[in-house]
MARSE-562656 format. One record per residue (C-alpha): x, y, z. Coordinates in Angstrom, 3 decimals. Layout:
R       px       py       pz
R        X        Y        Z
...
END
This chain:
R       px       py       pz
R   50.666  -41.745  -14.103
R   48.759  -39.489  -16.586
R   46.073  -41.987  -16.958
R   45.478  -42.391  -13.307
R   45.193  -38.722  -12.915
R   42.603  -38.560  -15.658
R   40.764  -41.270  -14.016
R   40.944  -39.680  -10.934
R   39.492  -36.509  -12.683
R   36.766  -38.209  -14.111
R   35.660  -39.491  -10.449
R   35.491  -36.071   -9.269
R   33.485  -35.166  -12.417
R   30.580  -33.125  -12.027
R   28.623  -34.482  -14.613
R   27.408  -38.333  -14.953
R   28.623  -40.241  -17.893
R   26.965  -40.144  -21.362
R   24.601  -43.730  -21.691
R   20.642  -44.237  -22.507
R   20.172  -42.988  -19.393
R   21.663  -39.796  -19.851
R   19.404  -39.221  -22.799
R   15.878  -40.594  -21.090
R   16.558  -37.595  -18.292
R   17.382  -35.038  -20.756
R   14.366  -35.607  -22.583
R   12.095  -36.195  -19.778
R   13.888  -33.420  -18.395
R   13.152  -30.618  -21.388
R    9.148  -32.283  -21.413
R    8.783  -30.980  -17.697
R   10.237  -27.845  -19.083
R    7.931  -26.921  -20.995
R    4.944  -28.244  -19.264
R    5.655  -27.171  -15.506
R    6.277  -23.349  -16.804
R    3.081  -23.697  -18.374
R    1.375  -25.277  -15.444
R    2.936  -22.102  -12.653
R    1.761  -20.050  -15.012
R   -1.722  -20.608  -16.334
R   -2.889  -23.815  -14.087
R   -1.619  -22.415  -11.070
R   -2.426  -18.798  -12.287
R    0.940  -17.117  -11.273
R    1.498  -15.513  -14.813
R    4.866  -14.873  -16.479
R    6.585  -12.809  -14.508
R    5.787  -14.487  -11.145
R    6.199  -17.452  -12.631
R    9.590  -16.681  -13.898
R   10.667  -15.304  -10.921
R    9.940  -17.910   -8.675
R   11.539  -20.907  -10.883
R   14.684  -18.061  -11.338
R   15.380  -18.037   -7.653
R   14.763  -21.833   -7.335
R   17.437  -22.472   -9.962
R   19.818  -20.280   -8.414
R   19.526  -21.945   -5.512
R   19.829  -25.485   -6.312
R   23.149  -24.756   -9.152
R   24.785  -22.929   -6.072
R   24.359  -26.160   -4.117
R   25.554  -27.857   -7.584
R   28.609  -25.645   -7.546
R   29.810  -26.357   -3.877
R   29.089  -30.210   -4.254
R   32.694  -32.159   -4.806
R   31.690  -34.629   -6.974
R   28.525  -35.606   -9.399
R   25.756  -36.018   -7.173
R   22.281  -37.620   -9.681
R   19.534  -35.683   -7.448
R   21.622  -32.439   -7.143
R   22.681  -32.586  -10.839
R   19.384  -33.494  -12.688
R   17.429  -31.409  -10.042
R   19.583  -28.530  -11.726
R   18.859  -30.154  -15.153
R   15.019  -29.711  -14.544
R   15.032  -26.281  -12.986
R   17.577  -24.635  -15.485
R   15.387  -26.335  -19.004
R   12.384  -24.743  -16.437
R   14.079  -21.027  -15.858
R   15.289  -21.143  -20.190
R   11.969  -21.831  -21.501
R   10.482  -19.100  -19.515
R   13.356  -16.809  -20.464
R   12.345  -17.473  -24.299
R    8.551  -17.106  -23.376
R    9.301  -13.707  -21.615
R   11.331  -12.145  -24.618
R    8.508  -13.325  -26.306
R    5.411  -12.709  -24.796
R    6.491   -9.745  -22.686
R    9.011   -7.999  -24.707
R    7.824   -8.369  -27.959
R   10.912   -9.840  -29.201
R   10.413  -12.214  -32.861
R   10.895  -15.715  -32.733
R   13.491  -15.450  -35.384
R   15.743  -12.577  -33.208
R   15.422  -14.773  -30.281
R   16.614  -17.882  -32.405
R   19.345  -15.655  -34.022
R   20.388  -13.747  -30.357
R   20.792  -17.532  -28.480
R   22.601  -19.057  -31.969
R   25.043  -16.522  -31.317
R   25.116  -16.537  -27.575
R   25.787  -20.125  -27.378
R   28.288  -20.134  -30.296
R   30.181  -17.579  -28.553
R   30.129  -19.259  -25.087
R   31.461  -22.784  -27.333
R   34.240  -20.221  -28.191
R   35.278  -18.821  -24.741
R   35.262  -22.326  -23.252
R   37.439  -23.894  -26.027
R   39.820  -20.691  -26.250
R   39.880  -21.265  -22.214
R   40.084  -25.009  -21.736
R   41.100  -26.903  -25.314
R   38.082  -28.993  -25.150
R   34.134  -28.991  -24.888
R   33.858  -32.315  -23.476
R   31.643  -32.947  -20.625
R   34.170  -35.332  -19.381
R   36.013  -32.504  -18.345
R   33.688  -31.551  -15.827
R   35.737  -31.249  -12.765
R   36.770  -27.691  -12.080
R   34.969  -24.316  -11.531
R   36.125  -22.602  -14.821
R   34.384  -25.270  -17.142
R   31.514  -25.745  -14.692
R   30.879  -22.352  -15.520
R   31.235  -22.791  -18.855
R   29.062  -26.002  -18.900
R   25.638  -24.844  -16.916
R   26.245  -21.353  -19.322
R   26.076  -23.617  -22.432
R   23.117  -25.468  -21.098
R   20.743  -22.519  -20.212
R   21.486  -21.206  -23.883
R   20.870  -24.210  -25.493
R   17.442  -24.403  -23.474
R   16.552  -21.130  -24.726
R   17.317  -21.726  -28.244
R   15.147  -24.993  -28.346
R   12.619  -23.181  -26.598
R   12.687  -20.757  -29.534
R   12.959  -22.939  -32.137
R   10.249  -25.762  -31.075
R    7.641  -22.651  -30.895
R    8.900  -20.986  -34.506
R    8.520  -23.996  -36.190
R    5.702  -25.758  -34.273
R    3.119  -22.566  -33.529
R    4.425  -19.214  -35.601
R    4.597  -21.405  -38.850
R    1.951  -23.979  -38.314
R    4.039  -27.509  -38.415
R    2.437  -28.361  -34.904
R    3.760  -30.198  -32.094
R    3.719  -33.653  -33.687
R    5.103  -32.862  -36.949
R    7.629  -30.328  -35.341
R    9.140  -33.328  -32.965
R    9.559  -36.071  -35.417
R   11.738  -33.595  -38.078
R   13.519  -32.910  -34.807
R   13.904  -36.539  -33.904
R   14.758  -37.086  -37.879
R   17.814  -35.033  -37.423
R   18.968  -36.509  -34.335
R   18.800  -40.350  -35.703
R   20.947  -38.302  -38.526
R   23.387  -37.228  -36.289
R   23.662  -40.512  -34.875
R   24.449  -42.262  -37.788
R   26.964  -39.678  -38.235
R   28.750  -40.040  -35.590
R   28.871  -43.571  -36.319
R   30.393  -42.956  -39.079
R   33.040  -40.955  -37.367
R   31.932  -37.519  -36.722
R   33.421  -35.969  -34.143
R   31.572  -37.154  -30.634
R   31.840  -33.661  -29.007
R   30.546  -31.854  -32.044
R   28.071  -34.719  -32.294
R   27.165  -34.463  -28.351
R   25.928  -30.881  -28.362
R   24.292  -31.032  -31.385
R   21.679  -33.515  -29.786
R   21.788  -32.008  -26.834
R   20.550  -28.717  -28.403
R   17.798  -30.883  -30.330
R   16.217  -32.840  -27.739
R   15.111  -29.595  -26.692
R   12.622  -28.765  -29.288
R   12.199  -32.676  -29.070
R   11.052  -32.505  -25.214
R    9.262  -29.637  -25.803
R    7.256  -31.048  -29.012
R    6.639  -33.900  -26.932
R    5.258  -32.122  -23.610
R    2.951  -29.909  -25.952
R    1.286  -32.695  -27.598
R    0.913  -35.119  -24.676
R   -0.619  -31.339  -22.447
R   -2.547  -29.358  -24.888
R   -6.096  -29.793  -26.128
R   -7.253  -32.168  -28.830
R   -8.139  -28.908  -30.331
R   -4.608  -27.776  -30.794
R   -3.622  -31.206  -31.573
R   -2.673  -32.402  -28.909
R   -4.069  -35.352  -26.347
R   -5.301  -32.915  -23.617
R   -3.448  -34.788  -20.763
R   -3.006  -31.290  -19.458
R    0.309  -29.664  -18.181
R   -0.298  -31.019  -14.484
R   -0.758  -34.731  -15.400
R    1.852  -34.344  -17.809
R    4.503  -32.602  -15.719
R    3.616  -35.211  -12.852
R    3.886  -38.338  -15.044
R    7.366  -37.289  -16.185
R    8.328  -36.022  -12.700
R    7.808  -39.299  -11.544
R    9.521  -40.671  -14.705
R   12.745  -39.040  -13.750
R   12.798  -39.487  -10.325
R   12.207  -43.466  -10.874
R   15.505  -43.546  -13.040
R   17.431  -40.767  -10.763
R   16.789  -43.472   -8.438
R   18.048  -46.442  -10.499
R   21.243  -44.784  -11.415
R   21.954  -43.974   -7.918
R   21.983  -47.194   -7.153
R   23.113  -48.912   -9.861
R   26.155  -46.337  -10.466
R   25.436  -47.037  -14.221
R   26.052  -43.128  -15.110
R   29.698  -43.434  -13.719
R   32.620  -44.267  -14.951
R   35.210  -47.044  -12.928
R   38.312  -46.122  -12.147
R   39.821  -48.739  -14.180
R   38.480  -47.385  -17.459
R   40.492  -44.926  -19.101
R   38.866  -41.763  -20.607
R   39.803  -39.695  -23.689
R   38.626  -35.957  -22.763
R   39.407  -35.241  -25.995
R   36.919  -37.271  -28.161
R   37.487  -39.324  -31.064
R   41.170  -39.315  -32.300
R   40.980  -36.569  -34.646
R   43.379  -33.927  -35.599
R   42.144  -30.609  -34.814
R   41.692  -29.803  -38.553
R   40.249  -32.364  -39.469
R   37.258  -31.298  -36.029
R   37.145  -27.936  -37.463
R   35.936  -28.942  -40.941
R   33.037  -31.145  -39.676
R   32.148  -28.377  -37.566
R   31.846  -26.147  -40.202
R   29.979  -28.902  -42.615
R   27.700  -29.680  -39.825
R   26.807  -26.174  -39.054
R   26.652  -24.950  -42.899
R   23.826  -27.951  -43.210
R   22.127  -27.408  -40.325
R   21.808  -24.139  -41.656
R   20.585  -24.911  -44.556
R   17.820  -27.588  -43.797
R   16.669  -24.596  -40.946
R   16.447  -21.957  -43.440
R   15.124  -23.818  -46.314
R   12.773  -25.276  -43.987
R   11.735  -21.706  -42.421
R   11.488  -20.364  -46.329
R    9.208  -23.523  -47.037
R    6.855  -23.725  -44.040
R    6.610  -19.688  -44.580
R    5.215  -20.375  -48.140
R    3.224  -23.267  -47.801
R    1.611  -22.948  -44.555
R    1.786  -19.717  -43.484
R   -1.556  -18.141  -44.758
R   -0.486  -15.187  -47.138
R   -1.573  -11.583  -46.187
R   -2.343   -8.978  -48.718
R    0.375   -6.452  -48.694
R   -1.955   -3.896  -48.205
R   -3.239   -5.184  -45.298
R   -0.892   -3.344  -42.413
R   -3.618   -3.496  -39.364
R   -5.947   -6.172  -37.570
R   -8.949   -4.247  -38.433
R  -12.024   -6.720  -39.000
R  -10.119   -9.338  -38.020
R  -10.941   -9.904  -34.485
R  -14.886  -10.108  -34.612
R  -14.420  -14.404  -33.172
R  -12.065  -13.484  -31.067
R  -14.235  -10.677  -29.295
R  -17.116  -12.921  -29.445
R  -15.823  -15.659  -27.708
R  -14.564  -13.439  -24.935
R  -17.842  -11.858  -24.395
R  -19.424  -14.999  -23.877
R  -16.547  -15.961  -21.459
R  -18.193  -12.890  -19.460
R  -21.751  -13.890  -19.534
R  -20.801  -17.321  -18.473
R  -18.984  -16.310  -15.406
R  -21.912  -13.693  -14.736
R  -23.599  -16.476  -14.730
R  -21.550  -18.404  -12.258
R  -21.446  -21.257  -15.209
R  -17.442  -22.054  -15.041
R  -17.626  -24.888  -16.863
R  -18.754  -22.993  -19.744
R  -16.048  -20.175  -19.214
R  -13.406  -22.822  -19.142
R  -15.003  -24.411  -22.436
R  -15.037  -21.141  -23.771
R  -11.187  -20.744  -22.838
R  -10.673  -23.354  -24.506
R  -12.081  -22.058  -27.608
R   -9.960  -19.296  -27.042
R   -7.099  -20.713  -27.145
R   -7.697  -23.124  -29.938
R   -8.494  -19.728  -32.183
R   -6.183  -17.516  -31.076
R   -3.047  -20.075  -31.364
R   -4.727  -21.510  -35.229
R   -4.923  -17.827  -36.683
R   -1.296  -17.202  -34.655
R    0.573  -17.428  -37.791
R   -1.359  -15.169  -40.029
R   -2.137  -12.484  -37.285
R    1.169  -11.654  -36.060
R    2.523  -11.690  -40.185
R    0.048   -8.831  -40.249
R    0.881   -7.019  -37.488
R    3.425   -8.713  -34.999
R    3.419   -5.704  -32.221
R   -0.306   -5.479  -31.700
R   -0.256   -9.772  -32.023
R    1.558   -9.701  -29.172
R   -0.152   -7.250  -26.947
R   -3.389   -9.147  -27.847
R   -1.611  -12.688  -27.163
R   -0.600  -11.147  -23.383
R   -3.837   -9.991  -22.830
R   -5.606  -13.597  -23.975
R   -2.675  -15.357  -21.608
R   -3.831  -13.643  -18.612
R   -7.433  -14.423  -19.740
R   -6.690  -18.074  -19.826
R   -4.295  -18.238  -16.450
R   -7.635  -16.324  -14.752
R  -10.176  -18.485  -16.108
R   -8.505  -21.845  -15.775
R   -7.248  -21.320  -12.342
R   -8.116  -23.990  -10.069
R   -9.917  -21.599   -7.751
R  -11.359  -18.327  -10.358
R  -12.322  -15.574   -8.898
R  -14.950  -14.028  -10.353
R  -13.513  -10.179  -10.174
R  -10.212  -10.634  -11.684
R  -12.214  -12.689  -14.591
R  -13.632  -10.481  -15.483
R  -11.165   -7.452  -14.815
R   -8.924   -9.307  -17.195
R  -11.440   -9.894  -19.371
R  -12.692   -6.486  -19.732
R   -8.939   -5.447  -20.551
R   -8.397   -7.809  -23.268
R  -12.076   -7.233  -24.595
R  -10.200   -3.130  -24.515
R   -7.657   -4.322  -26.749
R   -9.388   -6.031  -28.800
R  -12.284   -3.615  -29.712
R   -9.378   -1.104  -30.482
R   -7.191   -3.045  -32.742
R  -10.766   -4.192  -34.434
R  -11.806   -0.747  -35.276
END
């Protein structure tokens, strides 16, 4: 009787069952993440704030059809999936770009925002398994987990990958190095929950590495596909398998097949410990790998040095020629120069904002809404150079 309840349970879950599948989306899923935000917001020219308001109410929206659906429904669900990685990315970009918040605050702030919300849900519910999925309480808990683990990626995958130089491709295969770790792990008996959200959390930075370096310019190292072709080609990607699972049924489970909410047959001590282990290295290789990209390819800054004076002569340069070009009415070499921009300003990211982080970012804001402007599909030549003239502003004074 207890097992056919369960089994009933599972049916009305509102999440689809763990397989290959499962993983394909999520990482498709965390790509478009990265790349649509980037392509509202510079391609399409909406800018941060629009941009994140916009995707915000979208993803309310669809997660309060999610929530008043009975049962897992593969368009609703992963619909929600791509909006909510969409809507966490932008909320790490705006404490970022926008509020001035550090990388590693933003890393530490959704660490202990999601470790806290693993908390509430266990001290609620006795379990973090997604199998659980079927009433409001843990749906709650479940889409609040998700949004903070899309965050903390978010702010991870750019630490690593553009504050400390590791870059996009380097940054995703220690990423997908981990994972394969985990996996083996939890072959050889870790926990499957604790196992679970670890990857989850990872194939964040992993999507994200991955969207970067198929989007941005050979320049930055990537293979200039662009955010739009990007963001369509996985669009596309995910759609094609949303459609395979919904008619295959592969992501459910039959009612025949008895599931363990509880994960691998483990006392609860036993859980703890590996959670703790797991965490304490984690730690570790994140730290020591902070301490060691910090040292090594960081460039260092005189201690004396407090101020970005002198150090903006390219940058001012290359935005003056932006100007003449558009005066010009020669786009294509304001959009080349954009992309010289770009290339600069992200290369000499690390050592600029060790110098001076506050006026870094105020500079970096200034240079987005340069780029959005310049690289919309349809420029206008007025707010070019408005823009332009402001960020030219901010330079010149930080210079002097």
């Amino acid at each position: 009787m207890a097992a056919s309840a369960r089994d009933h349970n599972q049916l009305l879950s509102k999440v689809p069952q763990v397989t290959i599948f499962f993983w394909l989306i999520k990482v498709l899923c965390t790509t478009v993440g990265e790349t649509f935000s980037d392509f509202l917001s510079v391609n399409v020219g909406l800018g941060l704030p629009a941009t994140t308001l916009v995707m915000g109410i979208a993803f309310a929206v669809v997660l309060f059809i999610q929530f008043k659906t009975s049962k897992y429904n593969p368009f609703i669900y992963w619909l929600t999936v791509v909006l909510i990685s969409v809507f966490g990315t932008l909320v790490t970009d705006n404490m970022t770009d926008g509020w001035g918040v550090p990388l590693e605050q933003s890393t530490i702030i959704f660490t202990l925002l999601l470790a806290l919300t693993f908390l509430s849900w266990y001290a609620s519910e006795k379990t973090l398994s997604i199998h659980s999925i079927y009433t409001f309480k843990r749906e709650v808990f479940y889409w609040l987990t998700i949004l903070f683990t899309f965050a903390l990626g978010t702010a991870v995958g750019d630490l690593y990958s553009e504050q400390l130089g590791l870059g996009y491709l380097k940054t995703g295969i220690i990423v997908l190095v981990i994972i394969a770790s985990v996996f083996i792990a939890w072959k050889l008996k870790l926990n499957e929950i604790l196992a679970f959200w670890i990857a989850y959390i990872l194939t964040r930075p992993l999507g994200a590495s991955l969207g970067d370096y198929l989007s941005q310019t050979k320049k930055n190292g990537g293979l200039e596909l662009g955010a739009t072709v990007t963001s369509v080609i996985f669009l596309i990607a995910i759609l094609a398998v949303i459609l395979l699972l919904a008619v295959t049924k592969l992501d459910l489970i039959p009612r025949s097949e008895e599931v363990k909410t509880g994960g691998q047959q483990t006392g609860i001590k036993k859980v703890w410990m590996q959670s703790v282990s797991t965490i304490v290295v984690l730690l570790a290789v994140g730290i020591g790998g902070y301490s060691w990209c910090s040292n090594h390819l960081v460039p260092q800054v005189d201690s004396s040095q407090t101020t970005l004076s002198g150090q903006l002569d390219d940058f001012i340069q290359i935005e003056s020629g932006i100007q003449n070009s558009i005066t010009g009415n020669d786009w294509k070499a304001a959009k080349s120069g954009a992309d010289d921009l770009e290339h600069n300003w992200d290369k000499s990211e690390p050592k600029l904002r060790k110098i001076d982080r506050k006026t870094w970012t105020q500079i970096d804001g200034t240079i987005d809404n340069v780029l959005a402007a310049v690289r919309s599909k349809n420029p206008d030549a007025g707010k070019c150079s408005t823009v332009l003239t402001d960020s030219l502003n901010v330079l010149n004074s930080s210079n002097q």
